[in-house]
C-alpha positions as CSV (number, residue, x, y, z in Angstrom):
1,X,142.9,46.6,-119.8
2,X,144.0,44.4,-117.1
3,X,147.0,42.3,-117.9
4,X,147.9,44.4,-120.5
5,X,151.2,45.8,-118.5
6,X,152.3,42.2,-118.7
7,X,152.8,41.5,-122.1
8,X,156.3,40.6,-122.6
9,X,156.9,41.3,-126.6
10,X,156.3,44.3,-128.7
11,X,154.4,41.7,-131.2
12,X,152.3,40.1,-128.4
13,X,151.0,44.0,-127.8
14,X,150.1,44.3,-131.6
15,X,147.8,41.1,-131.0
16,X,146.4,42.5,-127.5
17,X,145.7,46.1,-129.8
18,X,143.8,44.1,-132.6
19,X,142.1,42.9,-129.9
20,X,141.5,45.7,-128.2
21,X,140.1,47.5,-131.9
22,X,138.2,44.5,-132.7
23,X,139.1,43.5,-135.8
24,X,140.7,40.8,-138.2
25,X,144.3,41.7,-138.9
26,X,143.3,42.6,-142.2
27,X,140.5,44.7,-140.8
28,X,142.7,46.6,-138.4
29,X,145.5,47.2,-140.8
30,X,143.1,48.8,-143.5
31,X,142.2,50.9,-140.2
32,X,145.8,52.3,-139.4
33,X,146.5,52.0,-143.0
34,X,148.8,49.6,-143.3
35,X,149.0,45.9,-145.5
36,X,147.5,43.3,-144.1
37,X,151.0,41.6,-144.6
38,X,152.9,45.0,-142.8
39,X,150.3,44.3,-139.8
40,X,151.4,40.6,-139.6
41,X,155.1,41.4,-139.4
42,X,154.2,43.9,-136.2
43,X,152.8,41.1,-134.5
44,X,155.6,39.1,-134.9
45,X,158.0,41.9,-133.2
46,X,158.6,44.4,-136.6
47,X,159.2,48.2,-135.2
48,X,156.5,50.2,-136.8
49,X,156.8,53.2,-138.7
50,X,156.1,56.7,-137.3
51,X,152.9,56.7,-139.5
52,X,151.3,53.5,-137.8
53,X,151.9,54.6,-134.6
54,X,150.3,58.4,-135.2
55,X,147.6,56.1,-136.6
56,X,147.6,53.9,-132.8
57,X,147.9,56.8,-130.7
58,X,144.8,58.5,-133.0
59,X,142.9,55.1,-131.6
60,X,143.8,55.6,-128.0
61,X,147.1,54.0,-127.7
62,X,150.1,54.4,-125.3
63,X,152.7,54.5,-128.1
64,X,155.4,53.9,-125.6
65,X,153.5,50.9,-123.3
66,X,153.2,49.6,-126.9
67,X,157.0,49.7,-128.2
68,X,158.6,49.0,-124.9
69,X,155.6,47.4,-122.5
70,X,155.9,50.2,-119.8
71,X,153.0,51.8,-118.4
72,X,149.2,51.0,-119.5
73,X,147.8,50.2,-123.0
74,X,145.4,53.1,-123.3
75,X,146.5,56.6,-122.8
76,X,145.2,59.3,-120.9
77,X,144.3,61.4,-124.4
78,X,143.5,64.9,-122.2
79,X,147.3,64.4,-120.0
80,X,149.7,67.2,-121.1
81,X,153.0,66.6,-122.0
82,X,154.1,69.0,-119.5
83,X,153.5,66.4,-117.4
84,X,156.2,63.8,-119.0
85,X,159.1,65.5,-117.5
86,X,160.0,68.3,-119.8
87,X,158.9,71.7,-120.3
88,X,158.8,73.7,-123.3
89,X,157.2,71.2,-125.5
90,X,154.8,73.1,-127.8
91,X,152.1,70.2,-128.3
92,X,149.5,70.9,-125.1
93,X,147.2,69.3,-124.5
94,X,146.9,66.2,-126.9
95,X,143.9,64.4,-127.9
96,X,142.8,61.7,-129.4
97,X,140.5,63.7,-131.9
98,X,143.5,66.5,-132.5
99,X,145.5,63.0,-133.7
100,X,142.8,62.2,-136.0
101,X,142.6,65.7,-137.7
102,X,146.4,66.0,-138.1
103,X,146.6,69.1,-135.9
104,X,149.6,66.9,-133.8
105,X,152.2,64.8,-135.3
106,X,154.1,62.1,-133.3
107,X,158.1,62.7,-134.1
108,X,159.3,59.4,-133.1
109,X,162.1,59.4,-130.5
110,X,165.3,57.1,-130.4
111,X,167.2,55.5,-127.1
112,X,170.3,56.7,-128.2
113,X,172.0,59.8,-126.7
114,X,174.4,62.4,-128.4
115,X,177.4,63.3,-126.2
116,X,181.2,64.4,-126.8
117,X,181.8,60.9,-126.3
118,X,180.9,57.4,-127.4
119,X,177.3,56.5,-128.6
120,X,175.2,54.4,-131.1
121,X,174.0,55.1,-134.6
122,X,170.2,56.0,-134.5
123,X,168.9,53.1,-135.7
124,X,165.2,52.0,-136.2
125,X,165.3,49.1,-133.4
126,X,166.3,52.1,-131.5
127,X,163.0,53.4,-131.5
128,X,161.3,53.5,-128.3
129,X,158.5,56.2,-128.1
130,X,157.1,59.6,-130.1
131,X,156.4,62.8,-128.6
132,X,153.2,65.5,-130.2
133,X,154.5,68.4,-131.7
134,X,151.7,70.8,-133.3
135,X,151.9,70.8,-136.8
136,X,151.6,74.4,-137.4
137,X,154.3,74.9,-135.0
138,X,156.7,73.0,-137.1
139,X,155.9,75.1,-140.3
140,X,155.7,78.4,-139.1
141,X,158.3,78.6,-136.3
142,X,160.8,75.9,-137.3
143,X,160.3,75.8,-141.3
144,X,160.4,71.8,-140.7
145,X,158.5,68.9,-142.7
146,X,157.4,66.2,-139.7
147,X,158.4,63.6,-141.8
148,X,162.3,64.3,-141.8
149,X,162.0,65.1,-137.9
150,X,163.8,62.6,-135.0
151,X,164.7,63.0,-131.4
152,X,167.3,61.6,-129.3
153,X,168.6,63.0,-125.7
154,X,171.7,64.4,-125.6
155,X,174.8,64.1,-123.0
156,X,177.2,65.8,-121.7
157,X,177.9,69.5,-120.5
158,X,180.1,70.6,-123.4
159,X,177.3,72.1,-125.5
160,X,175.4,74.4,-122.4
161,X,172.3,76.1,-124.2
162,X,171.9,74.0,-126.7
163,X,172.4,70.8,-126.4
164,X,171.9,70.6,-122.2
165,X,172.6,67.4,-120.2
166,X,169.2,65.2,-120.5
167,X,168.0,67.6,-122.8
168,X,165.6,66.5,-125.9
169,X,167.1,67.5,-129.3
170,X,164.7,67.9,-132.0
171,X,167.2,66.7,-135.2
172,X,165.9,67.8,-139.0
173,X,167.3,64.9,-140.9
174,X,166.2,66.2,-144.2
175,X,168.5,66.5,-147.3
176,X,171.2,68.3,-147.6
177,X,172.1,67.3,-144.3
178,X,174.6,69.9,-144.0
179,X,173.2,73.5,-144.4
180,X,175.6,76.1,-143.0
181,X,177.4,76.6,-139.9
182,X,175.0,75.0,-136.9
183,X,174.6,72.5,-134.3
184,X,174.6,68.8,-135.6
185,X,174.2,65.5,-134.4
186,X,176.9,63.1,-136.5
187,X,179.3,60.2,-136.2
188,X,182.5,60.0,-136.7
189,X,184.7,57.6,-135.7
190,X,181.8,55.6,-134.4
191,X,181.3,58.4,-132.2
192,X,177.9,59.5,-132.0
193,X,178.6,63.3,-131.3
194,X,176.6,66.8,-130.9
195,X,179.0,69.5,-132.0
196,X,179.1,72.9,-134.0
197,X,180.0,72.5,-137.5
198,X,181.6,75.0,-139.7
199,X,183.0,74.6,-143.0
200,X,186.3,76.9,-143.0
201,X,188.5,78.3,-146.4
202,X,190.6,75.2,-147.1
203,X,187.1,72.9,-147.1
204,X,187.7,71.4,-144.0
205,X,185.1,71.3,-141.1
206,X,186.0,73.0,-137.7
207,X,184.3,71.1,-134.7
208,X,183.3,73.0,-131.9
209,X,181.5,73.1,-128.4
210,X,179.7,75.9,-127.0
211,X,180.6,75.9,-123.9
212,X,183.5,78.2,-123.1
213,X,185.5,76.6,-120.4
214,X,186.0,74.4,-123.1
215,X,187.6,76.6,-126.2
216,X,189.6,73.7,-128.0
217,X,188.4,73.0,-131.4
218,X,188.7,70.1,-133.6
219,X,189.4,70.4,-137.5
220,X,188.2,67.6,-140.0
221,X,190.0,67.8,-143.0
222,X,188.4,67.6,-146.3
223,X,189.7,64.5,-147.3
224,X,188.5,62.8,-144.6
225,X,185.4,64.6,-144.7
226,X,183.6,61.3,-146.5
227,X,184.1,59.7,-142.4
228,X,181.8,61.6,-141.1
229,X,178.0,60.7,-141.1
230,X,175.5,64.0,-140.0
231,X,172.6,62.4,-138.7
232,X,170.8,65.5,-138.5
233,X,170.9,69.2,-137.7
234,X,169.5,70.4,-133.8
235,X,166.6,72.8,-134.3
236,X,165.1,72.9,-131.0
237,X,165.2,71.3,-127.8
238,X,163.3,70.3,-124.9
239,X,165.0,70.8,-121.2
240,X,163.7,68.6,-118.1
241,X,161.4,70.8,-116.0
């Protein structure tokens, strides 16, 4: 839609969408199925939730034009996101109608990138875009429930094979957040950090990087264990092609 590219506010993009579904708010909301109230705070610059924008994107909608005004309102539904800059991503090709039929889920990605140093908490003004990961593919290969699933982009060389400079780290935020020795995304220190975790005898947790040029490790003791904020455990990731 021309002019579309130069809408300026996230909530000025909900009102060119409405537009663009033709509809009353109320109308349009029952469509994505939201409030009619939930639908007025989006046009006045709210973040929506991963639901409403699997909902959008099921309509034809450029989830990332809409939360950060880059690229074109409408999506090219049949473009693969092999095509987006990384390989490896299990959700080819996408379509509007997969969306619909819940084949696809949109996991809803975060500007915020995990490194050995400084960072921000994940936060949902954060949010910026969603990638399509099959749903089956979630279930079967990574035991995962879409709903407790974020991504971020990690930093940094210290974690090499898992955690890969500019690679896409697929976090399971789900409760417990700790579940055995692994790799996790956490805080600490207002740090925002991707490390291995491992609880040792004495209850503390032993903080280590993969990489083995760099063997130093890091012990948290228990009683400062209640510092430290786990954001998620790294269960896949996505390198750049």
């Amino acid at each position: 839609m021309a002019g579309a590219s130069r809408v300026k506010t996230r909530g000025e993009r909900f009102v060119l969408v409405r537009k663009h579904l033709g509809g009353t708010q109320h109308e349009v909301a029952t469509r994505v199925g939201v409030s009619k109230n939930t639908w007025q705070r989006y046009e006045k610059g709210d973040v929506p939730t991963g639901a409403t924008l699997l909902a959008l994107a099921a309509e034809g909608i450029d989830t990332h034009w809409l939360l950060t005004g880059e690229g074109s309102m409408l999506r090219e539904v049949t473009k693969g996101f092999g095509e987006s800059g990384f390989s490896d991503l299990p959700a080819l090709p996408l379509s509007a109608g997969a969306l619909r039929e819940r084949e696809y889920v949109l996991v809803p990605r975060y500007d915020v990138r995990a490194a050995a140093g400084g960072g921000a908490v994940v936060e949902e003004q954060n949010l910026v875009g969603a990638f399509a990961f099959s749903r089956e593919w979630l279930h079967r290969t990574l035991h995962a429930n879409p709903a407790d699933l974020l991504l971020i982009e990690a930093k940094g060389d210290s974690m090499p094979g898992i955690a890969d400079d500019g690679s896409l780290l697929l976090l399971d935020k789900s409760e417990p957040k700790f579940r055995g020795d692994g790799a996790y995304v956490f805080v600490v220190d207002d740090l925002l950090l991707v490390k291995n975790l491992r609880v040792i005898l004495d209850g503390s947790l032993e903080v280590t990087s993969s990489d083995e040029h760099q063997s130093t490790k890091d012990v948290i003791a228990r009683r400062d264990l209640d510092k430290v904020r786990i954001v998620g455990r790294v269960i896949w990731k996505g390198d750049r092609a």
